[in-house]
C-alpha angles and dihedrals in degrees: 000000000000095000100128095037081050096054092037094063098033091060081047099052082043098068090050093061118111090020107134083194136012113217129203091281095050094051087049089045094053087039088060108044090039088057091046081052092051095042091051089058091058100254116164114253103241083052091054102036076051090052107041092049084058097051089046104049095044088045089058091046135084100281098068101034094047099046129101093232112037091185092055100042086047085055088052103052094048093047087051082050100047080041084054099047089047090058108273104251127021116263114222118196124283116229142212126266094214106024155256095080106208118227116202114202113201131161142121128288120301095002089132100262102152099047084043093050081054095042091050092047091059093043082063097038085062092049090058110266136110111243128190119201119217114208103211096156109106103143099067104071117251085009087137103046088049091059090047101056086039084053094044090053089048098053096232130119119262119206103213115154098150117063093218123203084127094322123116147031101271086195092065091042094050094048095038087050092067093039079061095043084051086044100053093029099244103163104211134035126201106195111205108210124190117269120257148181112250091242095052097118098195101034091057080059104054077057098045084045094053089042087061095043105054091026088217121207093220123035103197116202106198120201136184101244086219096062087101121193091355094073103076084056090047088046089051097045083067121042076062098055115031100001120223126215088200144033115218109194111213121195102018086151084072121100100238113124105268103229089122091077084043097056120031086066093060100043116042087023086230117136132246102238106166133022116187111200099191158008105274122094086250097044091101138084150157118295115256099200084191095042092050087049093049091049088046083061097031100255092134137232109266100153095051092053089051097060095046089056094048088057085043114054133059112238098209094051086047096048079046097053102045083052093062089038092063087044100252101111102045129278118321102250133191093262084054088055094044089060089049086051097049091048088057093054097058091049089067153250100358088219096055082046087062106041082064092073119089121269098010096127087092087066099044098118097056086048101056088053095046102132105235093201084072090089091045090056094045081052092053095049095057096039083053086064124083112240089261089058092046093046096049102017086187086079092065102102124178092282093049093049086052106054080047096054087044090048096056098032101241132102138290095243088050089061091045090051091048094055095042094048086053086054101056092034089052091047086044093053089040098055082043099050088047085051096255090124133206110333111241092018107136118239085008112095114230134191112317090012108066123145111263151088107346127218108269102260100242117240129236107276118247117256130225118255113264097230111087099224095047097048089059093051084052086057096047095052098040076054097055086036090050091045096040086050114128103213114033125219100223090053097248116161108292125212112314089030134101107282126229117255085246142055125236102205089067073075114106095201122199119244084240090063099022092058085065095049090053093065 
């Protein structure tokens, strides 16, 4: 979504690095091209000329002039003011004091109302609640029967007693929806409407009609994040006519430009609650309003990611697996390595995982044609191998690679890939899991070169005198020394012990000998 915002400010940071201090021309440089790449991403005007002013007026204070690190400081400013125009600190939802809290869906025409009312439902499912949803859109065709499959898929109850299509009164099925939710103590009620313009006269008050009747405590506006400059008219429409407490941001996978986010906080001060990135059911969360700002300028988002793992994964199979990895559970085995993968796959599209790690922008290409059936193949591989293969993957000969290339359809080099690459990646978490860190890592030690005590350096050898007489009275001496010697090098029987049947020093030892025996 904010690609091009994301490259734009990253080429303008990077003109900043290795300045020891930014002058005026360089602040009013980095302003400008800041505020084109702002412009570019469909921001409204006031938000940028806002923004822009901010980052100005900070960038020619004490803070930079005074840093160590202008660039940086620079980076940061402008990462506290896009925190600030995303709302500052996420919003969660306010609940009722006597439930059910009632949830009001409104947007425009094919914003994405209905998936998202199902994909919220499940978000608080998750939390702990028990949602209804109400469908009150009867206008949109097959409206009804859509809420009802997305609920079905969610797992949560859907209160549809008109069929739709143009038939039935949405404000007493709205009302009567949360007279059901009170009846079979469902906490919480998300109420679909019909989509409608923001000039349509009659349709606004249908809205501002089913707002009266069920009194919610959050009225949700849901807008497509690719709607571009329009939005902040949309937004405002509105917040005229029907009022909203919240702002919920749909496709924000897509590739549009991304100013809508930007803008609708500024303008109408109501708050982005939700984002959903996708078209899965859990393809939806809060909104960060500082993780959204660190992915804008490539920081990453490590928090995120965490989350998602920590829903992922299952704690006791990954206690179970850095034990094997130290070397304390056994040995980590391919089965081991199938489980890991298959976390990882809940967790979502690889490519989006890693887009979550910081500075990954510069790879964003490789990562949009990642080719998402590689897991699968990797899966179809492993699952090709008996349990004894899996479990000591060095059993597995050329034969063997071949029945399991036959098994899961790909080719032999692909299994022998596989193995090798297990190999190196177990060898890799191992050293990791020791503290050895990442191999090649700079400033970090790896395998073979880990931080401790260091080999002696070995001195020059001693030469021989170069007279010839004096050179044989050294040898004679390093020979008597080398026999007369307490603790012998080659282990033999010392003083008290038995003694060999012969006597080292018959031996005319070399210089060449005889100078290690004289250590």
């Amino acid at each position: 979504m904010f690609a091009t915002l994301s490259d734009r400010l990253a080429d303008t940071f990077k003109n900043l690095r290795g300045k020891g201090r930014l002058s005026d021309a360089d602040i009013d440089a980095t302003a400008r091209e800041i505020r084109i790449a702002l412009l570019e991403a469909d921001v409204a005007l006031p938000v940028v000329k806002q923004f822009v002013a901010s980052v100005k007026e900070r960038a020619r204070g004490a803070e930079v002039s005074q840093a160590l690190n202008p660039a940086q400081q620079v980076v940061k400013i402008v990462h506290e003011e896009l925190v600030q125009i995303l709302g500052g600190e996420t919003r969660r939802i306010r609940f009722a004091k006597n439930p059910p809290t009632v949830i009001l869906l409104a947007g425009l025409q094919g914003a994405g109302k209905t998936t998202l009312a199902a994909k919220l439902a499940l978000w608080l499912k998750g939390q702990g609640s028990s949602p209804m949803l109400v469908a009150a859109d009867l206008q949109r065709p097959n409206a009804v029967n859509q809420l009802q499959v997305n609920g079905e898929r969610a797992g949560v109850t859907v209160f549809a007693p008109e069929p739709g299509n143009g038939v039935g009164d949405p404000v007493a099925v709205a009302r009567a929806g949360v007279a059901e939710a009170r009846r079979t103590l469902h906490d919480v009620v998300i109420v679909d409407t019909a989509g409608r313009l923001g000039v349509d006269a009659e349709m606004m008050q249908q809205a501002a009609d089913i707002r009266d009747a069920v009194d919610p405590d959050e009225i949700l506006f849901v807008v497509d994040a690719m709607i571009g400059q329009d939005a902040v008219n949309t937004a405002q429409a509105f917040l005229d006519g029907v009022g909203f407490d919240g702002v919920v941001l749909t496709k924000l996978d897509g590739d549009a430009r991304g100013g809508a986010a930007l803008s609708i906080r500024s303008v109408t001060g109501r708050p982005i609650m939700f984002a959903s990135a996708g078209e899965k059911l859990t393809d939806f969360d809060l909104f960060h309003p500082d993780r959204m700002a660190s992915r804008i300028l490539d920081m990453g988002d490590v928090l995120t990611l965490i989350e998602q793992a920590e829903k992922a994964f299952d704690a006791d199979q990954a206690a179970k697996a850095a034990a094997k990895l130290t070397g304390q559970g056994g040995e980590f085995t391919l089965d081991d390595f199938l489980e890991q993968m298959q976390a990882i796959r809940k967790m979502g599209s690889l490519s989006k995982i890693m887009g979550m790690l910081p500075g990954m922008g510069q790879f964003r290409d490789q990562l949009a044609n990642f080719d998402e059936r590689e897991i699968d193949r990797i899966q179809a591989i492993i699952r090709s191998m008996t349990p004894g293969e899996r479990a000591n993957p060095k059993i597995i000969d050329g034969s063997r690679r071949a029945r399991i290339a036959k098994g899961s359809g790909v080719h032999v080099s692909e299994v022998n890939l596989l193995v090798e690459r297990f190999f190196e990646a177990r060898k890799m978490m191992m050293s990791m899991a020791k503290g050895g860190g990442m191999p090649g890592m700079p400033g970090m030690p790896g395998p073979g070169k880990r931080k401790g005590k260091q080999a002696p350096k070995k001195g020059k050898a001693k030469r021989g005198s170069g007279n010839p007489a004096k050179r044989a009275e050294q040898q004679k001496a390093a020979s008597e020394k080398a026999a007369a010697a307490p603790a012998n090098p080659f282990g033999l029987p010392q003083d008290g012990d038995q003694q060999p049947d012969f006597d080292p020093s018959q031996f005319n030892l070399p210089p060449e000998v005889a100078k290690f025996l004289d250590k």
